[in-house]
C-alpha positions in Angstrom: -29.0 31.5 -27.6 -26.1 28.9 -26.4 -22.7 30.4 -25.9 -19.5 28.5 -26.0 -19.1 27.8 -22.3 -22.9 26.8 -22.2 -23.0 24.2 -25.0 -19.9 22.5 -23.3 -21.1 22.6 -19.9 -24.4 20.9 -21.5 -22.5 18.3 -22.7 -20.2 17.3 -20.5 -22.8 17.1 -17.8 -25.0 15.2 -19.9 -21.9 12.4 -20.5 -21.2 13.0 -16.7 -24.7 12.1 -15.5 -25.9 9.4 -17.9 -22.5 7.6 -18.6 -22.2 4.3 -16.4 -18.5 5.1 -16.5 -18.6 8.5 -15.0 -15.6 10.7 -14.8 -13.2 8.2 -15.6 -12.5 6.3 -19.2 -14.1 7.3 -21.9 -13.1 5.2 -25.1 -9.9 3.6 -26.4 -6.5 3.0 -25.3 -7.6 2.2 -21.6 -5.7 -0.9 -21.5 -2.2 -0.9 -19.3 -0.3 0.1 -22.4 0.0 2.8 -25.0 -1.7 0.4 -28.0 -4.8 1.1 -26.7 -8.0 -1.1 -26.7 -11.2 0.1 -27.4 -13.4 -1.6 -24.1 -14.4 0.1 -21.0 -12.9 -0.7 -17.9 -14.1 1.0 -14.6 -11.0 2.1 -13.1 -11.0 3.9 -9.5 -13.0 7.6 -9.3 -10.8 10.7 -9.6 -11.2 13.5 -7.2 -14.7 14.6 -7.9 -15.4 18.4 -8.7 -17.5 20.6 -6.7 -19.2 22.2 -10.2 -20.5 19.6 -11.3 -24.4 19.3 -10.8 -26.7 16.2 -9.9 -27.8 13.7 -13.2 -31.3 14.6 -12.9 -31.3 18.1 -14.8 -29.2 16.6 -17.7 -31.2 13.6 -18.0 -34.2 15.6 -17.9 -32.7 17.6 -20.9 -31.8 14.5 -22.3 -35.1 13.0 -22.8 -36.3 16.5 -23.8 -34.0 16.2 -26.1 -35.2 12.8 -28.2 -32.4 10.7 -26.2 -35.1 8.4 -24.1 -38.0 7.0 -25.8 -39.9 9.0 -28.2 -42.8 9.2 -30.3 -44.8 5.8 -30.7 -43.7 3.6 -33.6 -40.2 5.7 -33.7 -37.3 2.9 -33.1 -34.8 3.9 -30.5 -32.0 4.4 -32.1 -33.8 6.9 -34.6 -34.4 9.0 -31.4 -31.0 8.1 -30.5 -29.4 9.4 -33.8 -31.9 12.3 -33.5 -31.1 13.6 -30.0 -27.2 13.2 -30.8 -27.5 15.1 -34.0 -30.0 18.0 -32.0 -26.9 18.0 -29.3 -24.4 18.4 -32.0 -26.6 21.1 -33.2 -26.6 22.8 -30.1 -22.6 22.1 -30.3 -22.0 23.5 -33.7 -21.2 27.2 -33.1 -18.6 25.9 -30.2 -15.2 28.0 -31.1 -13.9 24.7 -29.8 -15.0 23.1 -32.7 -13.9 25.7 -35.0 -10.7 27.0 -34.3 -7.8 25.1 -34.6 -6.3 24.3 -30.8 -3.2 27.0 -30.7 -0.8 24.7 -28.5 -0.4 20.9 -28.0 0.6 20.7 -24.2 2.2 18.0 -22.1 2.5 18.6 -18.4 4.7 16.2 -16.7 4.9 15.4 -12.8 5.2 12.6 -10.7 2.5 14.1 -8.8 -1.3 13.8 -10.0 -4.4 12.6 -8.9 -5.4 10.2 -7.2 -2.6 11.7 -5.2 -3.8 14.8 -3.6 -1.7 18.0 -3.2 -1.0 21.5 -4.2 1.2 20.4 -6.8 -1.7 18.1 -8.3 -4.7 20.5 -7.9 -2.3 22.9 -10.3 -2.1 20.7 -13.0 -5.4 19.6 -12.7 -7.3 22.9 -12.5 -4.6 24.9 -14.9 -5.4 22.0 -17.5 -9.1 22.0 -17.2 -8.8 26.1 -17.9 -6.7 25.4 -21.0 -9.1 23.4 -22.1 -11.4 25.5 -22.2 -9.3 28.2 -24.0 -9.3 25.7 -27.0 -5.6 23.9 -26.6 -4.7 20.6 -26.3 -3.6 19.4 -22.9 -2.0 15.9 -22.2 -1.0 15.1 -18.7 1.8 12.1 -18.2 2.4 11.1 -14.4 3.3 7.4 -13.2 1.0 4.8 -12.3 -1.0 5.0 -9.1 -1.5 1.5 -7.9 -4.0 -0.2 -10.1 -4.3 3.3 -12.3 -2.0 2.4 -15.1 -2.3 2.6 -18.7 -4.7 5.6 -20.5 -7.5 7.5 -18.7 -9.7 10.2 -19.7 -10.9 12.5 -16.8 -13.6 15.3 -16.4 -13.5 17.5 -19.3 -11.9 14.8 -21.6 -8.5 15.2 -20.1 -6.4 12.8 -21.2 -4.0 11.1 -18.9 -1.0 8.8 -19.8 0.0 7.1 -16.2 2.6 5.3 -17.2 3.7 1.7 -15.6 6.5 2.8 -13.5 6.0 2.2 -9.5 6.9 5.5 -7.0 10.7 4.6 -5.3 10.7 7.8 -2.8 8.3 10.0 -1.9 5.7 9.6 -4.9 9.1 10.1 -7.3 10.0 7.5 -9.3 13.4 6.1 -9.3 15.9 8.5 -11.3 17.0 6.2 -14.5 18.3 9.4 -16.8 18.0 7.7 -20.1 15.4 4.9 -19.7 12.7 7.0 -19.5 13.5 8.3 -23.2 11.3 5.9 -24.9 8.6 6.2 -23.6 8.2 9.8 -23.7 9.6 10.1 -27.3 6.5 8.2 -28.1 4.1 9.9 -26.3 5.4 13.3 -27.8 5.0 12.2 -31.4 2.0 10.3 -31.2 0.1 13.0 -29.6 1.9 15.6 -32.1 2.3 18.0 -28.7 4.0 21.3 -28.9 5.3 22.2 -25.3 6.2 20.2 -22.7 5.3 22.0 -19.2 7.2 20.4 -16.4 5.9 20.7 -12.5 7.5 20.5 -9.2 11.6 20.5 -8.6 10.9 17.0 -6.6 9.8 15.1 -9.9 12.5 13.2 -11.5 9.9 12.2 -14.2 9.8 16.1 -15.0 13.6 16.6 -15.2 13.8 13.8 -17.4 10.8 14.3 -19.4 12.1 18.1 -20.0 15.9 16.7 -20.5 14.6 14.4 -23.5 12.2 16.9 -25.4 14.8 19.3 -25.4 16.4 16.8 -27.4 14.3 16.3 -29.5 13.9 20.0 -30.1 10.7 20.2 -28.0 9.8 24.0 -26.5 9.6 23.5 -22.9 8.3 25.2 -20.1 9.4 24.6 -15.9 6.9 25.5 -13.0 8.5 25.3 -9.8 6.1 24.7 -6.7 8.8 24.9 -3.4 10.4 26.6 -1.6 13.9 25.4 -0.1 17.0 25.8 2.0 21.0 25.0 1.4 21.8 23.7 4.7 21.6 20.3 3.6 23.4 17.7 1.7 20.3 16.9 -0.2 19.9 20.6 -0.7 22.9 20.9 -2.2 22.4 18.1 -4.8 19.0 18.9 -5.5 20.3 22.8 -6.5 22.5 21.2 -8.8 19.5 18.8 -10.5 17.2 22.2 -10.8 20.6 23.9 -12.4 20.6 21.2 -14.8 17.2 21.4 -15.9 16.9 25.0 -16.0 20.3 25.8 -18.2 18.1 25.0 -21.1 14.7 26.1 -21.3 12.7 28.3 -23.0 10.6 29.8 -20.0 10.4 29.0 -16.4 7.2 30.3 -13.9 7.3 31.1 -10.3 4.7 30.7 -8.6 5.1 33.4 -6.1 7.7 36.8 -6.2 9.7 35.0 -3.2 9.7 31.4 -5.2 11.9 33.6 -8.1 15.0 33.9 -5.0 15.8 30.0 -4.1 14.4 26.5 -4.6 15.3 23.7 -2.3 14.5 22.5 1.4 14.4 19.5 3.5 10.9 17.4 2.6 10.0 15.8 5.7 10.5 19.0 8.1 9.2 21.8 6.1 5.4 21.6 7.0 6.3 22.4 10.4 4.6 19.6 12.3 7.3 19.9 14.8 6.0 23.5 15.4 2.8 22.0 15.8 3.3 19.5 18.6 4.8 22.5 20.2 2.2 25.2 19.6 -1.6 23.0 20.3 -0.6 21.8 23.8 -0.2 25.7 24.6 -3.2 27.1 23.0 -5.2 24.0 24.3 -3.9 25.6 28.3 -4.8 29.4 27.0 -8.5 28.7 25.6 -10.3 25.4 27.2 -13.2 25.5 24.5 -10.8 25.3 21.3 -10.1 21.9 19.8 -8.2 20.7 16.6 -8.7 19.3 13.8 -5.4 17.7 11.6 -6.4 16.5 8.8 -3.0 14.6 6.5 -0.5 12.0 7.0 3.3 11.3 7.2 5.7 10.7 8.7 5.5 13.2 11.1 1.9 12.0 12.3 3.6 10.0 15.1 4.8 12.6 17.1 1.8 14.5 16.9 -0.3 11.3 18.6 2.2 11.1 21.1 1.6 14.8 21.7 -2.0 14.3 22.2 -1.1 11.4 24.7 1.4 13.1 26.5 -1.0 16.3 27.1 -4.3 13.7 27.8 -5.9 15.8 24.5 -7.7 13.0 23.6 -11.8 15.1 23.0 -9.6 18.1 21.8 -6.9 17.0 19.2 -9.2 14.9 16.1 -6.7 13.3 14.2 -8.4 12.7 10.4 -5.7 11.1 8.5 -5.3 11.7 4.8 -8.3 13.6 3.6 -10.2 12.6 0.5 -10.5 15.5 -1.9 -14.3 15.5 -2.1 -14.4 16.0 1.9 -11.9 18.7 1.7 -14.5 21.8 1.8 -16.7 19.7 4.8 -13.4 19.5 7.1 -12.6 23.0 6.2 -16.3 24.9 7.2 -16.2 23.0 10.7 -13.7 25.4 11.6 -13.3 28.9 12.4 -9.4 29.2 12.2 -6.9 27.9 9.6 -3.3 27.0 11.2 -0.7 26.3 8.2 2.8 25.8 10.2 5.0 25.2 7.2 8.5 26.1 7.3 8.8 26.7 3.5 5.9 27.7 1.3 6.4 28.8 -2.4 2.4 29.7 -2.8 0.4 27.4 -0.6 -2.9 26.5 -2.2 -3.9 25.5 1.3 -4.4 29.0 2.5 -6.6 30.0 -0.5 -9.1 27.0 0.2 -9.0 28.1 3.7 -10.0 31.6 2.9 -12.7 30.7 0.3 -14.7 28.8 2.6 -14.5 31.7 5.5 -11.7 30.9 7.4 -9.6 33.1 9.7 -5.6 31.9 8.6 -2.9 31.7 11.3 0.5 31.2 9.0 4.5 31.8 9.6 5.8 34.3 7.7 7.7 32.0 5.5 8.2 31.7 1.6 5.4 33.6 -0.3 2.9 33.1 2.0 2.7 37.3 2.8 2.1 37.4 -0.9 -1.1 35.3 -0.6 -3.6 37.0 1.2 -4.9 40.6 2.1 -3.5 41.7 5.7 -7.0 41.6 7.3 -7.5 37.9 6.0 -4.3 36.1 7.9 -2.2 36.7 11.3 1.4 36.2 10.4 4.1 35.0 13.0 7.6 33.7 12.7 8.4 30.0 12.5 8.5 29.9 16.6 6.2 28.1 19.0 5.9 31.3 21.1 5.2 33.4 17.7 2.7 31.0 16.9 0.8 30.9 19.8 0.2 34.7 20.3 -0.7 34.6 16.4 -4.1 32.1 17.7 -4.5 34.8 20.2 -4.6 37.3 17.7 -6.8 35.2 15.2 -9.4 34.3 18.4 -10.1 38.0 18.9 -10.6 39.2 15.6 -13.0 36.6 14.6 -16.6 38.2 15.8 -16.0 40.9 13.0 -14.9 38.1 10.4 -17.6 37.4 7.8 -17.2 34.0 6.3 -19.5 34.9 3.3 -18.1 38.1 2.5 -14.7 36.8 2.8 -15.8 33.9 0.1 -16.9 36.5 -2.4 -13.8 38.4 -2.3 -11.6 35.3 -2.8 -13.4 34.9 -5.7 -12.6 38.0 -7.4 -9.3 37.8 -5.4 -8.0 34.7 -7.7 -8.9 32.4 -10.4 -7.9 29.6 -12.4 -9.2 31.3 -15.8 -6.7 33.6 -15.3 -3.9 31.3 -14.6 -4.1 29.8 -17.6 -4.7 33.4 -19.9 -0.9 33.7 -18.0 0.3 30.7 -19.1 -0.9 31.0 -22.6 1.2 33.9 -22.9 4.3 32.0 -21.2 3.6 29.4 -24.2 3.4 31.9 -26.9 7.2 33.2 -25.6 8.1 29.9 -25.4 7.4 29.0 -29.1 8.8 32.1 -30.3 12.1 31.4 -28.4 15.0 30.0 -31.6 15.6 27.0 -32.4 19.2 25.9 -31.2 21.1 22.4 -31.8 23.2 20.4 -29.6 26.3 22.4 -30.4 24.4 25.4 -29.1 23.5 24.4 -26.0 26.3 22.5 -25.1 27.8 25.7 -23.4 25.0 26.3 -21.0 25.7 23.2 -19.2 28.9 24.3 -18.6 28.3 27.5 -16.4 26.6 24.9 -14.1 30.2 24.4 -12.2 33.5 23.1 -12.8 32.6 19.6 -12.8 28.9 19.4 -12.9 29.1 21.4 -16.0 31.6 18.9 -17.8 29.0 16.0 -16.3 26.1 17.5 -17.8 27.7 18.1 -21.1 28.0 14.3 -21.5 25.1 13.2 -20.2 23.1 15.8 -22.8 25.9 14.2 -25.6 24.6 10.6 -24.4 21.2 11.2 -25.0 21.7 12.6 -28.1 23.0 9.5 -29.2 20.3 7.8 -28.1 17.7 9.5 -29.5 19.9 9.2 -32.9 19.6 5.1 -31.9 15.8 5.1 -31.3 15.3 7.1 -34.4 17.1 4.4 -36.2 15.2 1.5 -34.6 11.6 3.1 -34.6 11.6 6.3 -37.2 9.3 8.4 -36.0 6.7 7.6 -38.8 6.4 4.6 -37.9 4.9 5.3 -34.4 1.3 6.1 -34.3 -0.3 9.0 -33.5 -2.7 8.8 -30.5 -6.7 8.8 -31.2 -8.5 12.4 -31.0 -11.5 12.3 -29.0 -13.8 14.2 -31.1 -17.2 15.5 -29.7 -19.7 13.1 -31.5 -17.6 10.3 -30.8 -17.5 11.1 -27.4 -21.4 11.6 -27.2 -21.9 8.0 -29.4 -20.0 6.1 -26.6 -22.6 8.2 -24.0 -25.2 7.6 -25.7 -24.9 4.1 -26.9 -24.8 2.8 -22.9 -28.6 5.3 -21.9 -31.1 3.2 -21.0 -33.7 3.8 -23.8 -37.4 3.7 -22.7 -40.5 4.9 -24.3 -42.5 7.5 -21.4 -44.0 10.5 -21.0 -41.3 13.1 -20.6 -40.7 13.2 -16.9 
């Protein structure tokens, strides 16, 4: 007897493995627009996931199933129609199917895949799970190079990069009101319900969150950083996140430490300074250790020099940017995980250290104490000479460090299904927060300072009008509403590209 969770893995894996576009578009509105065009281009591979099994099982399945060849003198597409309606059969006691999806969810960020980061493995993950849990999720980033228009990822994630180029940083530029468009159409044509905004760096989220309120949208914030005020840009960023959260109806920390500041330098705060400091030392302490530094930046030049300057050539491996699917094969080459940030609101880093065995060396920064179990991770203060008697530390214990045992516990330690049984309640606060007009919120903005508050107040009066004007020139019923990828449609496009063949079932 199929549960829930079965029939859907069935499914997906079956589209996965036998559709020529794997993982990427699935049907309609692929074109670099919002009309949407029903063709199928072969845009670039997201990240792909560990879970997912080889073809061969599901196209086994498949044929066992009626979807390859059949019975001699049957047509194809008889055993075509017949092994879609035995899936759908399989499919028809999915709660998915039943129950009507509880929330209609947008998460905004400038940061998404094919970017890789904390930030993006969030979203990602924390979408996938509310999936799962029977909502709608709808993810709206900018466009990635080529990756523009509408995409459908694993688990028919639906993905709006939008044509706007990255000015700074990933971010795109910070235009207040010309965004508004745009998103006002997205939010009414796929009907959504909250709008969850990521990451204090995104302009697109404080704009995105800035118009929905507006338009009397719920809206949730997730902050991802920790940061400092000794900074002009601190400063102005402080004032940005005071802006944005004045008005909304829930906000989520990530960590108990991320809940007392936001705001830091961005270049600095990894701590690759510390670094450059730290491996030439530990390198003079223990002749058979080497490094492996896997990212890039800005800061990558200084740690080459380093490697020059100490003739650390065979010990220092400098990988670059790291592709997601290598990840876990750069991570189990190593015995000891060295995060050096300066700031660190969670660090997701840490956690895919520790799942795949990995001793952690990490400052004592941000909420990294908050992260992991004493006797996984050797804390030290953001100090070269900290740091280094930390290694020492770390080099010692690991005989009596289990890399399997310390897998298993990570796994009852956190996971992603959980997340999301969190944030489902943060939604179901959030749309049983009031109603309020502009009136209303007006004086919020104006305990943000003496000046700032006055500012905001008529930038929040401005788009007001605005909306008023786009209402006027495109009513709201005249915008349509986004396709639904139902399940059979979604197996029709999968099965309309098999290869059909007449064989013995193989």
């Amino acid at each position: 007897m199929w549960n829930d969770q079965d029939a859907l893995f069935f499914a997906f894996h079956l589209l996965l493995s036998l559709f020529p576009i794997t993982r990427s578009a699935v049907a309609g509105e692929c074109r670099h627009g919002l009309d949407g065009l029903h063709s199928f281009p072969t845009p670039p591979e997201p990240p792909p996931l560990p879970w997912w099994p080889g073809g061969h099982l599901a196209r086994t399945a498949g044929r066992r199933a009626g979807l390859e060849g059949g019975p001699p003198g049957r047509p194809p597409s008889t055993c075509l129609h017949l092994g879609l309606n035995r899936i759908e059969g399989f499919l028809h006691s999915s709660a998915m199917d039943r129950q009507e999806r509880k929330h209609r969810i947008l998460m905004v960020s400038d940061f998404f895949f094919p970017n890789f980061g904390g930030v993006e493995s969030h979203i990602y993950y924390l979408s996938q799970c509310l999936l799962k849990l029977g909502h709608k999720v709808v993810v709206m980033t900018h466009a990635y190079g080529k990756r523009s228009g509408v995409r459908y990822v694993t688990g028919g994630l639906k993905v709006y990069y939008v044509p706007w180029k990255p000015f700074l940083m990933q971010n795109t530029l910070p235009t207040l009101f010309l965004t508004f468009p745009i998103v006002r159409a997205i939010l009414i044509r796929e009907k959504i319900s909250v709008v969850h905004g990521h990451q204090a760096f995104s302009t697109l989220c404080h704009e995105a969150l800035m118009h929905a309120r507006t338009m009397g949208y719920k809206v949730v914030f997730t902050d991802h950083s920790l940061y400092g005020f000794a900074d002009a840009g601190s400063i102005h960023m402080n004032k940005v996140l005071q802006f944005t959260l004045a008005d909304i109806d829930q906000a989520i920390c990530v960590s108990h430490t991320s809940k007392e500041n936001t705001v830091l330098r961005l270049v600095y705060r990894k701590g690759a300074d510390l670094l450059v400091e730290v491996i030439p030392e530990v390198c003079r302490l223990f002749p058979k250790v080497r490094f492996i530094v896997g990212g890039d930046g800005p800061k990558r030049v200084r740690l080459e020099e380093m490697r020059e300057k100490f003739s650390l050539q065979d010990r220092v491996e400098m990988l670059g940017a790291v592709p997601h699917a290598q990840v876990r094969s750069v991570l189990i080459s190593g015995h000891i995980f060295l995060n050096s940030s300066l700031t660190e609101a969670f660090c997701i880093a840490i956690l895919e250290a520790a799942s795949c065995g990995l001793l952690t060396v990490s400052t004592r920064v941000g909420g990294v104490p908050e992260v992991l179990p004493d006797d996984m991770i050797v804390l030290a203060q953001p100090a070269p000479e900290d740091m280094v008697q930390a290694v020492k530390k770390a080099i010692d214990m690991l005989p009596g460090i289990d890399p399997q045992l310390m897998h298993l516990r990570m796994k009852k330690l956190y996971s992603w299904d959980d997340v999301a049984k969190r944030t489902e309640i943060v939604y179901d606060r959030a749309m049983q927060s009031p109603k309020t007009d502009l009136l209303e919120r007006l004086p919020r903005y104006l305990t943000c300072g003496a000046w700032a508050g006055k500012l905001f107040c008529l930038v929040m009066i401005m788009n007001y009008l605005l909306w008023c004007l786009l209402e006027y020139l495109q009513p709201t019923e005249d915008i349509e509403e986004g396709n639904e990828i139902r399940l059979r449609h979604f197996l029709t496009l999968a099965l309309q590209n098999l290869p059909l063949q007449s064989g013995p079932d193989s």
